[in-house]
Wavefront OBJ file of the C-alpha trace (Angstrom):
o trace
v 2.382 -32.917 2.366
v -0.279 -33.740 5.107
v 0.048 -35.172 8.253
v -3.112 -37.393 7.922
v -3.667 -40.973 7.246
v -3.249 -43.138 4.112
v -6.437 -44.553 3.772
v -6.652 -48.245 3.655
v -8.835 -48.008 0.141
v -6.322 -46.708 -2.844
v -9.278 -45.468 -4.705
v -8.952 -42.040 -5.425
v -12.175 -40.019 -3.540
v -12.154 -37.644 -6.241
v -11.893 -39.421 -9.437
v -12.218 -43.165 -8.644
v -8.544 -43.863 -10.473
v -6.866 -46.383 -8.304
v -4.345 -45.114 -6.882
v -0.381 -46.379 -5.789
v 1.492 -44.336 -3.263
v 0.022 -41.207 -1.821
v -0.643 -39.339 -4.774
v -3.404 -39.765 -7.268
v -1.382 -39.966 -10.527
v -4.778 -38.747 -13.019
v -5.857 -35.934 -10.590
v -2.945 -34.823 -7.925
v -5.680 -35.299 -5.018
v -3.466 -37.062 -1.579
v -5.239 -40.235 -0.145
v -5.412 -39.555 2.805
v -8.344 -39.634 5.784
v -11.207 -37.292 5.392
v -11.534 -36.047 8.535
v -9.464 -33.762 10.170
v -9.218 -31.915 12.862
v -8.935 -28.153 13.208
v -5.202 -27.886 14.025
v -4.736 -30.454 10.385
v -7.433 -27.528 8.846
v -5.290 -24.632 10.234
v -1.902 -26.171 9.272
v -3.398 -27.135 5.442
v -4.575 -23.567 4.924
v -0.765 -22.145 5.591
v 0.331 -24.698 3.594
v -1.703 -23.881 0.604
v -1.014 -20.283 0.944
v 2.397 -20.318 1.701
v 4.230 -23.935 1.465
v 5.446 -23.801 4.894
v 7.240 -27.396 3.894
v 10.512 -25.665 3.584
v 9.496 -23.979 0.139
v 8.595 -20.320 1.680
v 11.532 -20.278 3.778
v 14.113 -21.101 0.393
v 12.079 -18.772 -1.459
v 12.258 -16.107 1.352
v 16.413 -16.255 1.860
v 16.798 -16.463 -1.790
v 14.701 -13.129 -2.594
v 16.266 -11.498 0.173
v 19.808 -12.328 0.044
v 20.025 -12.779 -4.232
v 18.599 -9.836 -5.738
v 16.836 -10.879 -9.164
v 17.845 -14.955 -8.690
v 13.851 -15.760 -8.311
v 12.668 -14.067 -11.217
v 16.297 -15.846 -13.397
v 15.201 -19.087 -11.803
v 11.300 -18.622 -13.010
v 12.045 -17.294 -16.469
v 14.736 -20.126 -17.137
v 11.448 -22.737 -16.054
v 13.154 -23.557 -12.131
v 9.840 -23.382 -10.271
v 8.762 -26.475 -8.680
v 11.253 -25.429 -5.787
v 10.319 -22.116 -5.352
v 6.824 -20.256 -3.580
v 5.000 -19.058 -6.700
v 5.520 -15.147 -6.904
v 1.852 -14.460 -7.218
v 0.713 -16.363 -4.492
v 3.512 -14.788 -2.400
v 2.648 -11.857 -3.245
v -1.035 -12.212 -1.755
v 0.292 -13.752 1.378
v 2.744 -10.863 1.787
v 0.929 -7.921 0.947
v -2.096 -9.233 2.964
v 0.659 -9.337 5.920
v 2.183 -5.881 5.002
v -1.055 -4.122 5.160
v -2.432 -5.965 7.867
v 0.517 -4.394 10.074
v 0.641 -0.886 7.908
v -3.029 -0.057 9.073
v -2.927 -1.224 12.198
v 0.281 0.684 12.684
v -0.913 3.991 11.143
v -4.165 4.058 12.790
v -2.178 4.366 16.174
v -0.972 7.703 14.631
v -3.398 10.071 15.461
v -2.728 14.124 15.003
v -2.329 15.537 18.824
v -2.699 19.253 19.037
v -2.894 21.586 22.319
v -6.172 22.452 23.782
v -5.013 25.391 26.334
v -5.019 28.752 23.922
v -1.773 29.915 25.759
v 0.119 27.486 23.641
v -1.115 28.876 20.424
v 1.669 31.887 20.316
v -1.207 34.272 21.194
v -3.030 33.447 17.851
v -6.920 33.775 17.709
v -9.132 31.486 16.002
v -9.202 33.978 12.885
v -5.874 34.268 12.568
v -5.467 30.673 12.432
v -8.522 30.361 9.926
v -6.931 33.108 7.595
v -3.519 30.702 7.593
v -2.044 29.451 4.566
v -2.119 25.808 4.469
v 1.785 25.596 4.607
v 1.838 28.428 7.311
v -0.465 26.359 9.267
v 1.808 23.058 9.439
v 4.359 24.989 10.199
v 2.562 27.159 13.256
v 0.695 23.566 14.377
v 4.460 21.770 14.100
v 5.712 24.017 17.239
v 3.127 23.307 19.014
v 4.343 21.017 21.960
v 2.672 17.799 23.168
v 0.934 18.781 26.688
v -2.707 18.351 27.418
v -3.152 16.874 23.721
v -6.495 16.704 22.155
v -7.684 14.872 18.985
v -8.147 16.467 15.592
v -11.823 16.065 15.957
v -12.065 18.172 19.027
v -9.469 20.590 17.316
v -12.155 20.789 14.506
v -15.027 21.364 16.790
v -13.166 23.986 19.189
v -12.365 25.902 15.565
v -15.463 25.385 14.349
v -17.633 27.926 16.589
v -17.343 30.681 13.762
v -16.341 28.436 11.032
v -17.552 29.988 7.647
v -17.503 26.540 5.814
v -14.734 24.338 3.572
v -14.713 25.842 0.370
v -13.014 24.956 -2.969
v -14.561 27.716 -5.518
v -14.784 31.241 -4.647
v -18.570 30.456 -4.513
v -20.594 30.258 -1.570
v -24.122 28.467 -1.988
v -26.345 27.218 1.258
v -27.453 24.049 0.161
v -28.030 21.459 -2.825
v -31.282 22.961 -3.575
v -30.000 26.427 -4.108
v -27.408 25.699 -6.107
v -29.840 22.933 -8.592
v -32.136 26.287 -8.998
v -29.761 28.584 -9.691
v -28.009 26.431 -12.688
v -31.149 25.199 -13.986
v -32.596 29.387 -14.362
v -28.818 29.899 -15.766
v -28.103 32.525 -13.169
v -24.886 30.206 -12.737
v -23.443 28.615 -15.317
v -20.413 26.627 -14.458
v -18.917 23.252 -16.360
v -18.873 20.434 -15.437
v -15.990 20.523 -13.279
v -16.848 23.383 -11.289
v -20.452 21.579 -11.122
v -18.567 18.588 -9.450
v -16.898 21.050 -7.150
v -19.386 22.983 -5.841
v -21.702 19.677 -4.989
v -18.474 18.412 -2.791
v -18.627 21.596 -1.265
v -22.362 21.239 -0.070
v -21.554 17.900 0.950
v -18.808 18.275 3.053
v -20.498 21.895 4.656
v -23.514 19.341 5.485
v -21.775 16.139 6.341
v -18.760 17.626 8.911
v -20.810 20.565 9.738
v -18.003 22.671 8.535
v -15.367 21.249 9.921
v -12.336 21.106 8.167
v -9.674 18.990 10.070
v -12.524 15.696 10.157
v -12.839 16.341 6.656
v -9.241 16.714 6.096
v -8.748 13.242 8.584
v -11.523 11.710 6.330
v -9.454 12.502 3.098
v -6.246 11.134 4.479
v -8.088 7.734 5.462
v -9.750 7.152 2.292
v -6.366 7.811 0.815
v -4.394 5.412 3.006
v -6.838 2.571 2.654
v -6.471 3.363 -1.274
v -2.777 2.453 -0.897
v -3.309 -1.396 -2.020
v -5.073 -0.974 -5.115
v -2.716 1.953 -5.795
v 0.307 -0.348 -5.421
v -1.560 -3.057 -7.548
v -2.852 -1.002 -10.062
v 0.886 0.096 -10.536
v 2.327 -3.366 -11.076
v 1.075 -3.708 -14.643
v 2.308 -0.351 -15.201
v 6.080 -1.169 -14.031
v 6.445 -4.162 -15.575
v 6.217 -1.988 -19.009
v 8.727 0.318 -17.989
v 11.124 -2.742 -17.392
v 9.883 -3.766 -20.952
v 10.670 -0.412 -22.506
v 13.917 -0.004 -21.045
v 14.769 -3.703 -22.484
v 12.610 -3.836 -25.559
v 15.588 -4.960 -27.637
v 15.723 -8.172 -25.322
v 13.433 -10.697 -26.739
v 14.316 -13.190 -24.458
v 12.389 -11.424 -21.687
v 8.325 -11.109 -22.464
v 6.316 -9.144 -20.622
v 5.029 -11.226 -17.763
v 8.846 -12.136 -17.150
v 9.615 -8.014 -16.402
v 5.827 -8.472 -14.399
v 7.193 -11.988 -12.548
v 10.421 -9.430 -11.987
v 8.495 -6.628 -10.597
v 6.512 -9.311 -7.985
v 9.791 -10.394 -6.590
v 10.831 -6.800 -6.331
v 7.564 -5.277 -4.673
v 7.568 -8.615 -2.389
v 10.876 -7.499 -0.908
v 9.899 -3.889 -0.717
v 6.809 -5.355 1.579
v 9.321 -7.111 3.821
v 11.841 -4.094 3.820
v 8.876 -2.153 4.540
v 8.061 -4.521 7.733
v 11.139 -4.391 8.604
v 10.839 -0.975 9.451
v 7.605 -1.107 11.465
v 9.178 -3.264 13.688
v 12.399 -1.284 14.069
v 10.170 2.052 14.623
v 7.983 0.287 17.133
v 11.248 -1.069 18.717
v 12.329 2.353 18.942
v 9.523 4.142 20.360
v 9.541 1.399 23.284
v 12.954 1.858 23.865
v 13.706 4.550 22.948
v 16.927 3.884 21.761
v 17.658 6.747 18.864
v 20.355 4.610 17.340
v 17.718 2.111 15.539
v 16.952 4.627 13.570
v 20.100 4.516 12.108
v 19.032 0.410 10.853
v 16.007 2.228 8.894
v 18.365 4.524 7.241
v 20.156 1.358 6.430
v 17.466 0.131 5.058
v 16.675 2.788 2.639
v 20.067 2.366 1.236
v 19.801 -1.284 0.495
v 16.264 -1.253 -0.658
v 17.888 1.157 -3.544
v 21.080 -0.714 -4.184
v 18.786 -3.700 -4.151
v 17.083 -2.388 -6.743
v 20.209 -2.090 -8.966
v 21.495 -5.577 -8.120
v 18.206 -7.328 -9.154
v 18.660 -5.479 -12.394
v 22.333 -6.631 -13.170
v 21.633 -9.967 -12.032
v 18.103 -10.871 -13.722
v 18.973 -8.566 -17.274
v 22.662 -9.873 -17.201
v 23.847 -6.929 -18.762
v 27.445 -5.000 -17.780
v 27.531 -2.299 -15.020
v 27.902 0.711 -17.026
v 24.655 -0.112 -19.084
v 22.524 -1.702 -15.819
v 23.032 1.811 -14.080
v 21.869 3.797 -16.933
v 19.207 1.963 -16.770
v 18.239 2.069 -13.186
v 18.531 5.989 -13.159
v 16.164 5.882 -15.941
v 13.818 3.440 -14.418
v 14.197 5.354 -11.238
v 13.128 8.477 -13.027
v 10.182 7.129 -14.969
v 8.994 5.160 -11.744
v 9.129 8.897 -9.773
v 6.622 10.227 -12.597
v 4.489 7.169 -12.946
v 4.019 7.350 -9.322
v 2.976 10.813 -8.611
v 0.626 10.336 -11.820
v -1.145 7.447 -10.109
v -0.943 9.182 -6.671
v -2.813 12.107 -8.416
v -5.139 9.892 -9.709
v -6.043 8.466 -6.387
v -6.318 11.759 -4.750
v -9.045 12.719 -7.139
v -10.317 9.095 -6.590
v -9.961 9.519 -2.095
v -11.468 12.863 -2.402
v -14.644 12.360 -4.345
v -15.330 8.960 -2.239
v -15.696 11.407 1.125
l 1 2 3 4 5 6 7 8 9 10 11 12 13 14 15 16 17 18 19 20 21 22 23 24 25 26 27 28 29 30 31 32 33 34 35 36 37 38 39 40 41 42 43 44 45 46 47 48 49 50 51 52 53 54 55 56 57 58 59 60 61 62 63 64 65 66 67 68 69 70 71 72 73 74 75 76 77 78 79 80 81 82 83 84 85 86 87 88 89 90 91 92 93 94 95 96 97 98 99 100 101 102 103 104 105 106 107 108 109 110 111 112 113 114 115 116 117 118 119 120 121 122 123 124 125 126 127 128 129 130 131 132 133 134 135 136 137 138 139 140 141 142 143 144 145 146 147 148 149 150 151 152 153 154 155 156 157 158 159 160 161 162 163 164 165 166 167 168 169 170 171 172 173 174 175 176 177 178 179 180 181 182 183 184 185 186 187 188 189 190 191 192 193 194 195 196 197 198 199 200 201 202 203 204 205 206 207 208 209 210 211 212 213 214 215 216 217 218 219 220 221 222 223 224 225 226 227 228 229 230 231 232 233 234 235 236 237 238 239 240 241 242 243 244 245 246 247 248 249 250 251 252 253 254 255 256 257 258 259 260 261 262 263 264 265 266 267 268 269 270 271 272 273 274 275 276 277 278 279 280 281 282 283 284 285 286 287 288 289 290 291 292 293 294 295 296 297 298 299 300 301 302 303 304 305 306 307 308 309 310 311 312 313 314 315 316 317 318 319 320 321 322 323 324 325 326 327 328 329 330 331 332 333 334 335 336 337 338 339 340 341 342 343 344 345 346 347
C-alpha cells in the first residue's frame, strides 16, 4: 500500500466505478492523489518489484530457512502471502548478476613483465607450450611488476605466427573465397566455418592470442544469464521425469520448484561474494572456511527441498537426488558446450 492521499472524489480515475474504501472493487486501481513525488515514485517501484510491505522479507526467511515450503505453499494455492517466484526471480537474478560482473571484472589475469621471471623460457618456447603446460608454467609465476593480459599478448606477439584452429594457414578472406570457389580446397562446412574464424581473429587481434582468449572468456561470462535461464525449462523436466508417477505435481509446479531453488542458489551465491570480498580486505583465511560451509548446505539444501516439497521417505528422496544430481551434471556441461560454440562464434 501507498503512502499517498485518499482523494476526496471516490470515483475511480481509471474506470469511473465509484469507489468505497481505498480500493477500486471492479479494477484493483488505489484512490489515492496523482501526484507524487520522486521518493513516493522510488518507493512504488520497489514495491512493485519486490513487496517490500513485509511480503519479500516472509518470503525471503521462509526460502532460506524451509527448504521446498514456498513451492508446497504455491502448489497447495497459499500465495497471496508470499513474493511471486517469478517476479523474485527477476529481482534476484538482476541483483546476482549485477554484483557477479562487477565482481569478476575486478579479476583481471596479472602476469610478469621482467623475462628473468619466466624460468629462462624464450618466447618460442612458450609459443610451442601445450595449453595445459602453459597454465601450469604461467601459475608459478609470482605477482611482482604485474602487467595485463593485453600487454602479455602484445610483448608475445612480436613473432607471433597467428591463432590457428585447422592445420591450414590462409592470408586473408579473399584467398581463402578463391581458393574454394576454383576447388583447390574443398573443405565442409564446418571446416569452412573454421577457417573464416581464423581470418577473423588473425585480422581483428592482430594475432594475438591472450585478447582473443580474454575476448572468449567475456562473451562467455556475460552468456551466463541466458545459460542459467535457458536451463530452467530444462530442470524442471528432470524433476518431472524423476516423479512422473506423481500426478499431483504438473510441470510448472517442478518449474515453480526449480525458481525457489535457483533463487536461493543466487543468494548462496551472494553470499559468497561478500564473504570473498570480506576476505581479501581482511585477510582473514578463516572466512573461507564459511564458503566451504556454504557449499555443503547449498547441497544438503538441495536434498531437503526435495523431501519436503515431494513428501516422499528418505531412502527414496536420496535416490532421487543422486540421480537428479547426475542428470543435472550432464545437462549442464551439454548447455555449457552449447554456449561455448555460441561465445566463440560471437568474437
Amino acid at each position: 500500500m501507498s503512502h499517498l492521499h485518499l482523494r476526496k472524489d471516490n470515483h475511480c480515475l481509471n474506470c469511473s466505478t465509484e469507489v468505497v474504501g481505498r480500493y477500486c472493487h471492479v479494477c484493483g486501481q488505489e484512490n489515492v492523489e496523482v501526484k507524487e513525488s520522486v521518493w513516493h515514485f522510488i518507493l512504488h517501484f520497489f514495491n512493485d518489484i519486490t513487496h517490500f510491505d513485509g511480503t519479500f522479507f516472509s518470503t525471503l526467511k521462509d526460502l532460506i530457512f524451509k527448504p521446498g515450503f514456498l513451492s508446497r505453499e504455491y502448489m497447495n494455492g497459499r500465495r497471496a502471502r508470499y513474493l511471486n517466484p517469478v517476479r523474485m526471480y527477476l529481482f534476484t537474478s538482476f541483483l546476482f548478476f549485477l554484483i557477479f560482473f562487477s565482481f569478476i571484472g575486478n579479476k583481471q589475469l596479472k602476469i610478469q613483465t621482467d623475462e628473468s621471471v619466466f624460468n629462462g623460457k624464450t618466447k618460442e618456447e612458450i609459443k610451442r607450450m601445450s595449453p595445459k603446460e602453459f597454465d601450469q608454467f604461467t601459475s608459478k609465476i609470482n605477482q611482482r611488476n604485474p602487467m595485463t593480459s593485453e600487454e602479455f599478448g602484445r610483448y608475445m606477439d612480436s613473432s607471433a605466427e597467428g591463432i590457428y584452429f585447422t592445420d591450414k594457414k590462409f592470408r586473408d578472406q579473399e584467398q581463402y573465397d578463391s581458393l574454394i570457389k576454383s576447388g583447390v580446397v574443398k573443405d565442409n562446412w564446418i571446416q569452412k566455418k573454421l577457417v573464416r574464424k581464423e581470418i577473423e581473429f588473425n585480422r581483428k587481434f592482430h594475432k594475438d592470442m591472450v585478447s582473443a582468449f580474454k575476448e572468449f572468456f567475456n562473451n562467455l561470462i556475460h552468456n551466463f544469464p541466458q545459460m542459467l535461464f535457458v536451463s530452467l525449462p530444462f530442470v524442471a523436466l528432470l524433476f518431472k521425469l524423476l516423479y512422473i508417477r506423481h500426478k499431483e505435481y504438473y510441470y510448472v509446479s517442478h518449474g515453480i520448484f526449480v525458481l525457489h531453488l535457483y533463487i536461493f542458489i543466487f543468494i548462496a551465491m551472494l553470499l559468497s561474494f561478500g564473504i570473498s570480498e570480506l576476505g581479501s580486505i581482511t585477510n582473514w583465511g578463516w572466512l573461507k572456511y564459511f564458503n566451504i560451509l556454504l557449499i555443503f548446505y547449498i547441497f544438503f539444501y538441495l536434498y531437503r527441498a526435495m523431501y519436503n516439497f515431494y513428501k516422499q521417505k528418505t531412502g527414496k528422496t536420496l535416490l532421487k537426488y543422486f540421480l537428479f544430481l547426475f542428470n543435472f551434471l550432464f545437462l549442464m556441461t551439454f548447455i555449457f558446450i552449447a554456449f561455448l560454440f555460441v561465445s566463440f562464434f560471437q568474437i
